[in-house]
N, C-alpha and C positions, 0 to 999 in steps of 0.2 A: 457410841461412835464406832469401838469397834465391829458391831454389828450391820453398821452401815457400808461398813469399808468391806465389810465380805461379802456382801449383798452385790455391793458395785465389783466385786474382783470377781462373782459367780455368772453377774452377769455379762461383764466385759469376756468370760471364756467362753461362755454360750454361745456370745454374738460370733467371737472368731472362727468358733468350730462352726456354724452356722456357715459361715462367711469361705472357708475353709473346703466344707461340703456342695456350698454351691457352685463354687469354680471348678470343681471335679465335675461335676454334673456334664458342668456349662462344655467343660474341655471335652467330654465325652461323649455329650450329644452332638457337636461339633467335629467330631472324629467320624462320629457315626453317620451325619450329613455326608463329607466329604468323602467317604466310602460308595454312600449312595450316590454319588453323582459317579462319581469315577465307573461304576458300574452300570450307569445308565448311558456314560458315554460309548461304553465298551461294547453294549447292546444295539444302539444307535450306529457303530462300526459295522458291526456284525450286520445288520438289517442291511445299510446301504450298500456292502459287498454280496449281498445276496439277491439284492433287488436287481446289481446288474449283472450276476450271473444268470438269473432269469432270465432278465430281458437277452442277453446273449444267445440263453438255450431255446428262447423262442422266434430268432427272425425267421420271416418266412422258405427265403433260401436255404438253410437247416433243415427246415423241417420236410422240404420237400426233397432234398438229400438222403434223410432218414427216412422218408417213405419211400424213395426208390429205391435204395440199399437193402436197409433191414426188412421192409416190409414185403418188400418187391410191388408196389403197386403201381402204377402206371397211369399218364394222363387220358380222362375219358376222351372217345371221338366219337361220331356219328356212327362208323362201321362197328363199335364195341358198344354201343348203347343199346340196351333194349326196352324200350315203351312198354309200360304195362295200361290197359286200358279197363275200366270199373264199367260195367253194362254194358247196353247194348248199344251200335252206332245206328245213324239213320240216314 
């Protein structure tokens, strides 16, 4: 009998420590989720304020600002065009 009763009080510590170890797991694959979310929101931040700094840095009006400023370039016209022609004409 007493042998029975150690059997059951070895396996009754097994199962706890068992039981014990899984709930750490569980808490700490849980910890670890909620980590990766938070970091994917933070990412997902980041991306949407950069997508409308893009689009910001590229309306057209901008751009044509920075070409006439920085670049000094200028709208084409008939009088600054020059036609290049390939062969001969007839």
């Amino acid at each position: 009998m007493t042998r029975l009763n150690l059997v059951l009080l070895l396996a009754v510590i097994a199962s706890a420590m068992y039981l014990v170890h899984t709930q750490y797991e569980s808490r700490r694959l849980f910890q670890a989720l909620e980590h990766a979310n938070t970091e994917a929101r933070k990412i997902d931040l980041d991306n949407d304020r950069l997508e409308v700094q893009r689009r910001a840095q590229a309306t057209p009006l901008r751009v044509e600002k920075l070409a006439k400023d920085k670049l000094q370039m200028r709208t084409a016209t008939p009088a600054i065009t020059q036609y290049v022609t390939y062969g001969e004409r007839q």
